[in-house]
SEPA-894965 format. One record per residue (C-alpha): x, y, z. Coordinates in steps of 0.1 Angstrom, whole numbers, plus 5000, padded with zeros to 4 digits. Example, Ala and Ser with C-alpha at 12.3 -4.5 7.8 and 13.67 -1.06 7.14 Angstrom:
// SEPA-894965
<<5123; 4955; 5078>>
<<5137; 4989; 5071>>
// end
This chain:
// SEPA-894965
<<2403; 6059; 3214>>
<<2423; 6028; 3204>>
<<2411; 6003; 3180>>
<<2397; 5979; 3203>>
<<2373; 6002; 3221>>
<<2362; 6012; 3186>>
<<2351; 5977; 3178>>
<<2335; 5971; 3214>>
<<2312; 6004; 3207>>
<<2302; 5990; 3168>>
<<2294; 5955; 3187>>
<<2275; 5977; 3212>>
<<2256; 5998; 3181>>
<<2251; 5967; 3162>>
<<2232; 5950; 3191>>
<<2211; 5980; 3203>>
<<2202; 5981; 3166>>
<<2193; 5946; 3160>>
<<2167; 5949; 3191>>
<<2154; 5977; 3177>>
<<2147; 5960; 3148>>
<<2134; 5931; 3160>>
<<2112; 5940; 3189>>
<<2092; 5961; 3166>>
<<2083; 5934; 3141>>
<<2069; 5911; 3171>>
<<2045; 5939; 3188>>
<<2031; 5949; 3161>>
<<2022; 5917; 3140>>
<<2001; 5915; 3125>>
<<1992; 5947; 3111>>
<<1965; 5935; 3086>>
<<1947; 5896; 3080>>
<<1967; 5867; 3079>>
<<1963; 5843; 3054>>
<<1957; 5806; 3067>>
<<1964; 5775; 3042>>
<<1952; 5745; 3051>>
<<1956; 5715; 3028>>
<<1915; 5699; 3029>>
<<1885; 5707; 3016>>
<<1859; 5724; 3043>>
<<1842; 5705; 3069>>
<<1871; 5680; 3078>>
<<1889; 5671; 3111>>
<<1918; 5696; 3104>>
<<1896; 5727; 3083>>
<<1875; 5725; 3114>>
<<1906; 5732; 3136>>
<<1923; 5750; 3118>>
<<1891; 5779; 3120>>
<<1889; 5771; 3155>>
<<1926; 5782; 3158>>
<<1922; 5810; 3133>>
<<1891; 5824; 3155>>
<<1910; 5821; 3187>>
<<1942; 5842; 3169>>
<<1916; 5864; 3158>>
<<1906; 5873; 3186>>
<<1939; 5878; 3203>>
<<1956; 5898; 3175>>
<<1926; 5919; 3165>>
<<1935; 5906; 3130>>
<<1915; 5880; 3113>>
<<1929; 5851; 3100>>
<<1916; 5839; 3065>>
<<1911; 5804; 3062>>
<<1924; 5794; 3026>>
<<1915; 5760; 3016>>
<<1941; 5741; 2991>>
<<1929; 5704; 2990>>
<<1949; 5682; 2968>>
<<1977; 5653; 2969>>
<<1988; 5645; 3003>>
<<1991; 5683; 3012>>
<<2007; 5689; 2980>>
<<1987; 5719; 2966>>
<<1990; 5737; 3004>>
<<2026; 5729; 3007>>
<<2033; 5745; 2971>>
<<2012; 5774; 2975>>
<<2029; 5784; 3010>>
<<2064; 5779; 2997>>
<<2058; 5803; 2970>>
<<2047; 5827; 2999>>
<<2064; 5859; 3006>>
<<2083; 5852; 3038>>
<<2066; 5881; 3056>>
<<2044; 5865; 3087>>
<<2013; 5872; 3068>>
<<2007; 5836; 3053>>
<<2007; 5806; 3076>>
<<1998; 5767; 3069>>
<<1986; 5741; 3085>>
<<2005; 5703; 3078>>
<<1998; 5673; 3084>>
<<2022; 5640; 3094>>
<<2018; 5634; 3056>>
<<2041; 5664; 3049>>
<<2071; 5637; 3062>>
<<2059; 5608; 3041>>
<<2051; 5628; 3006>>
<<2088; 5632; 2994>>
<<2094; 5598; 2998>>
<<2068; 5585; 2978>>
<<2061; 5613; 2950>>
<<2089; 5625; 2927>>
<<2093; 5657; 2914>>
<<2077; 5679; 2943>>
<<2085; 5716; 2934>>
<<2098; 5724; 2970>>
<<2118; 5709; 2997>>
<<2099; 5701; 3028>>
<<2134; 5706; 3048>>
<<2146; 5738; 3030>>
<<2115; 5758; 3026>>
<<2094; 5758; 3055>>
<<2099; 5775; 3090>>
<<2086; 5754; 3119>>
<<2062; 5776; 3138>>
<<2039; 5751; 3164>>
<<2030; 5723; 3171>>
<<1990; 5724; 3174>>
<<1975; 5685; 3178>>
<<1976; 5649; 3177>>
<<1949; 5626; 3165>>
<<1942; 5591; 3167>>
<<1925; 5569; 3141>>
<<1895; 5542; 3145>>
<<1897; 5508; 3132>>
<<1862; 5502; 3126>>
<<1847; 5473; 3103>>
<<1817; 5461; 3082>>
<<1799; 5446; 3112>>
<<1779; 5425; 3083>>
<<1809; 5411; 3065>>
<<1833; 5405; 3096>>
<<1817; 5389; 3127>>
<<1846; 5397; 3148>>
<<1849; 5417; 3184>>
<<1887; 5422; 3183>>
<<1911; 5439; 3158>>
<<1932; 5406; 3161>>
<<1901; 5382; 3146>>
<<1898; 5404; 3120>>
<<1932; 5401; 3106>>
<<1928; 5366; 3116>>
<<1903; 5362; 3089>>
<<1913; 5383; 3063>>
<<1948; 5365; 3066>>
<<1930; 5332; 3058>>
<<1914; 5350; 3026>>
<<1940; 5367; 3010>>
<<1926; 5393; 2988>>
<<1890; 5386; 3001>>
<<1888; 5418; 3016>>
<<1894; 5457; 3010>>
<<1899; 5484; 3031>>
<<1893; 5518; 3019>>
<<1918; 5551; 3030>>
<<1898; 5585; 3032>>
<<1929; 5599; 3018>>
<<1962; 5582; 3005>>
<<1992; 5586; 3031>>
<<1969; 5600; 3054>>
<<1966; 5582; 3090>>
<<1941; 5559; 3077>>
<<1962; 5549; 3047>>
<<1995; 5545; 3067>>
<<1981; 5522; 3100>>
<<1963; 5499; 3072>>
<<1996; 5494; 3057>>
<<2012; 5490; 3091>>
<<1985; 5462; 3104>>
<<1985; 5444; 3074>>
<<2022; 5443; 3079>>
<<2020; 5432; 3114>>
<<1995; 5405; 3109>>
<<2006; 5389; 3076>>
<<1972; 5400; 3060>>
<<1962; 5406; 3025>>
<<1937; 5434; 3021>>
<<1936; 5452; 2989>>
<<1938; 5495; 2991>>
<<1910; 5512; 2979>>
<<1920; 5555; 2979>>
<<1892; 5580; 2983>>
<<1892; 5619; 2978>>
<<1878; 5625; 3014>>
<<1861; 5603; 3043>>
<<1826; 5608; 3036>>
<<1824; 5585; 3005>>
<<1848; 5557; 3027>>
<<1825; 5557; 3054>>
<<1794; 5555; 3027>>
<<1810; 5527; 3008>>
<<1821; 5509; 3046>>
<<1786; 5511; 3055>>
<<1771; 5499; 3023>>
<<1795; 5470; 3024>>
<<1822; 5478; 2991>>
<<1848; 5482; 3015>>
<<1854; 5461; 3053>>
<<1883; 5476; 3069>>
<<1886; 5515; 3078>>
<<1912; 5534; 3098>>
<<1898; 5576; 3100>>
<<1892; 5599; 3123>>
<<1866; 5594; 3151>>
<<1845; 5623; 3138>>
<<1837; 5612; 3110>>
<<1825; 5578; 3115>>
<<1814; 5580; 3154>>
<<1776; 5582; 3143>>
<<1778; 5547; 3122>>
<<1794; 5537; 3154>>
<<1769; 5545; 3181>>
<<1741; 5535; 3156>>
<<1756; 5501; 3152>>
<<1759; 5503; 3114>>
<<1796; 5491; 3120>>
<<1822; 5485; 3148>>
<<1851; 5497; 3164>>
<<1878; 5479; 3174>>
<<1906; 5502; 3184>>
<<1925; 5536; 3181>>
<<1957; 5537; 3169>>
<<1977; 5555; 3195>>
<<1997; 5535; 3224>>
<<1969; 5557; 3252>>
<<1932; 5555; 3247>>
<<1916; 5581; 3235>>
<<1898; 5606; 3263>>
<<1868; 5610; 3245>>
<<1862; 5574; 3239>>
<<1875; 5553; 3272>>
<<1858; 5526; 3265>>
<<1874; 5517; 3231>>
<<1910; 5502; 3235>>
<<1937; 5508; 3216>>
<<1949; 5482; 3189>>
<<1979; 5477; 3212>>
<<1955; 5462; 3237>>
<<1940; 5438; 3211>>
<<1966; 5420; 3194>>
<<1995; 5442; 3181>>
<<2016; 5449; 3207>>
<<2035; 5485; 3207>>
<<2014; 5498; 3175>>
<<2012; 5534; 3179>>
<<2006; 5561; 3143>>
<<1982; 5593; 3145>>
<<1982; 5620; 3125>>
<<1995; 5657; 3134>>
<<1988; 5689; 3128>>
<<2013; 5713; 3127>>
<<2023; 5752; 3118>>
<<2043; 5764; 3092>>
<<2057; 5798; 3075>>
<<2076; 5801; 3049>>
<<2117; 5801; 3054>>
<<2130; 5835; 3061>>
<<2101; 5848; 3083>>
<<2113; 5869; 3108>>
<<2125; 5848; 3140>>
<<2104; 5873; 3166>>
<<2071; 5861; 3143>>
<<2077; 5829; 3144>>
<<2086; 5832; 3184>>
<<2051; 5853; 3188>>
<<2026; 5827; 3166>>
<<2040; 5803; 3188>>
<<2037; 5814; 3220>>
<<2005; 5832; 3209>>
<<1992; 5791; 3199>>
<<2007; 5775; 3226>>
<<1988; 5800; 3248>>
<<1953; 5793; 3230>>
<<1960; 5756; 3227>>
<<1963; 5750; 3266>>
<<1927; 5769; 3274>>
<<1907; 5742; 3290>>
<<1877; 5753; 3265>>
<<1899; 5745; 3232>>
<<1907; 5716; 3251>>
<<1873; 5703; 3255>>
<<1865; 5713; 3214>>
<<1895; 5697; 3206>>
<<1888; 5665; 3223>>
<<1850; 5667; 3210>>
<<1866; 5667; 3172>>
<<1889; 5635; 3181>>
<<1924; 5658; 3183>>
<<1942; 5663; 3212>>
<<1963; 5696; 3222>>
<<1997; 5697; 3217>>
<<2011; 5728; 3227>>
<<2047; 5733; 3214>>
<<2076; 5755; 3195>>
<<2096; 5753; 3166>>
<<2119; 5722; 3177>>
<<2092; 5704; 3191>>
<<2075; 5703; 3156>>
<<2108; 5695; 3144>>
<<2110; 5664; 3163>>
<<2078; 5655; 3157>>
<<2089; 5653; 3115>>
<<2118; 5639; 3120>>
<<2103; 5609; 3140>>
<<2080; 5604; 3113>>
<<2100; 5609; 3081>>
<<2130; 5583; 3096>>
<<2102; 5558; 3103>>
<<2087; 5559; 3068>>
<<2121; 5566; 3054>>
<<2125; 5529; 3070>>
<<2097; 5514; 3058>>
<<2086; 5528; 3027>>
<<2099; 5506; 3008>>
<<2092; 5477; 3026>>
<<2057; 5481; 3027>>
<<2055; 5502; 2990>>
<<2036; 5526; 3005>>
<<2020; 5547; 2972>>
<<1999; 5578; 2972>>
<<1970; 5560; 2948>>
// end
């Protein structure tokens, strides 16, 4: 046998055995409970689907998946914990859009949100709702209401339920848009925002429609658009703030998977299709829409694309707008 045949039967060998290898790994994860991070404290827009997610991959692995809660920073604590994970499909995490923007604004992060992370899914997109102090700002359009608070500089304060979360971000965006001056107000989670929007210390909001839609439908204060360029399904009648005054604005937050790098490939290719799968039930559609999130089945590049977009926008304006996490 000459030399070349020799080589041809090692390619061969090297092949079969890389199959081998591989095929294994992907039928029979998981093997044991999977360890979920997700980067808030329980009871908010994405704890809720992340455990609505982790009881739907329960069910189809036979594996539970345990819902680990690491609030702090803008997905900071999460993001730390899971790259310090062993690299073995058995620890996942949820991120948000803020994974793009943190780098840019904090210094000194102990990972690299490019280097150490393994793109799994995407899993949803969520819009936020402008709503105001009804009592403080007599307006009916989001356009009035910068109109006014661009006559008062200063007058007025919005608050964020979380910095460079959605609501933090769109603030920053509007007030750039319309010339405004609105002083930033950071809270540790939206209940206390909505509490202090109600009460009257604060008379901007931008959050999630979950959280605020009772104050809404009980009049205690009033929406005046969602942030993304299509209205949101679960609320028609509420236009989007490109309707009412600033043309082409569009920023949501997403929700996304991640492992930690060097995961097997045939893992990563089964979480995904095994998500993708759950995410495009019409029942988790219909939750989904109910907690103000929208479906986004998707793969590794598709979450990809969706970070890039949003780190070279913010790697754009950052600056510009001196966008801080407090």
């Amino acid at each position: 046998m000459n030399k070349k045949s020799v080589n041809v039967l090692f390619s061969a060998a090297a092949l079969m055995l890389t199959a081998f290898a591989v095929s294994p790994a992907r039928a029979d994860f998981p093997e044991r409970p999977v360890r979920f991070i997700v980067p808030a404290t329980a009871g908010g827009t994405a704890d809720i689907l992340a455990r609505l997610l982790a009881q739907k991959l329960g069910d189809v692995w036979g594996k539970p998946l345990i819902v680990d809660n690491k609030p702090g920073g803008p997905g900071v604590v999460a993001d730390e914990t899971l790259a310090r994970s062993k690299p073995d499909g058995y620890t996942m995490g949820l991120a948000t859009s803020s994974r793009a923007i943190a780098p840019l604004v904090l210094k000194g992060l102990s990972y690299d949100v490019k280097k150490d992370f393994a793109a799994v899914a995407t899993v949803a997109t969520s819009p936020g709702l402008l709503v105001v102090n009804s009592s403080a700002l007599d307006v009916k359009t989001a356009k009035e209401a910068f109109d006014l608070a661009k006559a008062s500089p200063n007058k007025y304060n919005y608050a964020s339920p979380v910095a460079l979360t959605n609501g933090h971000r769109s603030m920053e965006l509007l007030k750039r848009a319309s010339g405004a001056q609105i002083q930033h107000v950071p809270y540790r989670g939206g209940a206390q925002a909505v509490t202090d929007l109600v009460g009257g210390q604060v008379q901007f909001l931008v959050i999630s429609i979950p959280t605020i839609i009772g104050q809404v439908k009980a009049g205690k204060v009033r929406a005046l658009g969602v942030t993304t360029l299509q209205r949101f399904e679960g609320m028609p009648d509420v236009p989007t703030l490109a309707e009412t005054g600033f043309p082409g604005f569009e920023s949501q937050e997403w929700y996304g998977i991640y492992m930690p790098v060097g995961v097997p490939a045939a893992i990563i290719d089964k979480v995904a299709a095994d998500v993708q799968r759950i995410l495009r039930s019409p029942d988790v559609r219909e939750r989904f829409i109910a907690l103000g999130a929208v479906p986004a089945p998707g793969g590794p590049a598709d979450l990809d694309r969706m970070f890039q977009k949003e780190s070279d926008l913010w790697t754009r304006l950052v600056g510009e707008i001196k966008l801080q996490a407090d």
